[in-house]
N, C-alpha and C positions, 0 to 999 in steps of 0.2 A: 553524409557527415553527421555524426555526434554531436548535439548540443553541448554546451560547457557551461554549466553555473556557477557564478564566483561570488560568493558571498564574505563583503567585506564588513570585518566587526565594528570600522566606526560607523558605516551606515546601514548596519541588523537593527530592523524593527523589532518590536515585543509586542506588540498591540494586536489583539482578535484580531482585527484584517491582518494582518502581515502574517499571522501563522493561516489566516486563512486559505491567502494567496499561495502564500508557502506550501502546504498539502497538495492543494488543488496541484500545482504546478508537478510536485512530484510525484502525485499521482500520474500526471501525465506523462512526465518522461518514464516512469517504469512500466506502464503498461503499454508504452509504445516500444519499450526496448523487449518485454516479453514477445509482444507480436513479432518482432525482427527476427529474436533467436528463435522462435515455435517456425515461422519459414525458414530460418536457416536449418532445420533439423538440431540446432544445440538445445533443447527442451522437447521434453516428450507432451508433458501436460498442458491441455488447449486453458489459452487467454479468454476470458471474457471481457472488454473491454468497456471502461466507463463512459469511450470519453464525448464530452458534452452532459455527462451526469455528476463528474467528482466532488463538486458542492452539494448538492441534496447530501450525502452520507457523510461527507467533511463536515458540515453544518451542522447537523442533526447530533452527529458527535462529542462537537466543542460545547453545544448546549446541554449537554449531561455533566451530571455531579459525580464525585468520586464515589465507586460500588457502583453506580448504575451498569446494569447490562448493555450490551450487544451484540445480537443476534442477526446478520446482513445475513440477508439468503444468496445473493447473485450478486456477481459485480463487487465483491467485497474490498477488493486496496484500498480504495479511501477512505472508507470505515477501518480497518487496518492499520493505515499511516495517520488518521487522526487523532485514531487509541494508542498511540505510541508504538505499536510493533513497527518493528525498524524495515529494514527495505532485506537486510541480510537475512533475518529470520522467516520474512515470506519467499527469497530467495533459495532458500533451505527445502521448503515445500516445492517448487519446481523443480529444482536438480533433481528429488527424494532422495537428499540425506541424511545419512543415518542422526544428525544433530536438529532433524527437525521436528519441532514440536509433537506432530502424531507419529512418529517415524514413518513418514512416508508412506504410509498405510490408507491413504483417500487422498482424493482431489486438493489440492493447493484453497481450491473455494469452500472446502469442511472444514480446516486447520482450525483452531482453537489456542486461545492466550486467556482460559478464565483468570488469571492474576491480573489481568489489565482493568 
């Protein structure tokens, strides 16, 4: 069974913890939904998963000023979802669609967003 997240607007935090939470958490479900479809055969490119890490590179994130770099070598979603790349545009790099950032030309874990 699928997890199902409902996030209701009268009670959406704004505050550092609650985006914090918030990453962490969807880091979690996506790199658990990539491990499900790489077993199902619906993805070809192997997952590396974070999880019990997704804060260290969440954190590390939120605590950078706008223009600073990053550079995650391994394990990158949640450096990813903290920089704002949305969950469709790393989802672009697993299918290798033609609408994805390097066109599909390396690993989902090289892809690159330097405007972020």
């Amino acid at each position: 069974m699928t997890p199902t997240i409902v996030f209701h607007e009268k009670t959406q935090q704004t505050g550092l913890e609650w985006r914090l939470y918030r990453d962490i958490l969807l880091t979690r479900l996506f790199e658990e939904a990539l491990i499900r479809w790489e077993h199902e055969g619906k993805i070809s490119a192997q997952t590396f998963p974070s999880k019990g890490q997704e804060a260290i590179a969440i954190a590390c994130c939120l605590a950078l000023e706008k223009g600073d770099t990053v550079i995650p070598s391994f394990r990158t979603r949640g450096a990813m979802i903290a920089m704002g790349v949305s969950i469709t545009e790393q989802l672009r790099e697993f299918v290798h669609s033609p609408l994805a950032a390097g066109d599909s030309r390396d690993a989902p874990q090289h892809s690159s967003w330097p405007e972020r």
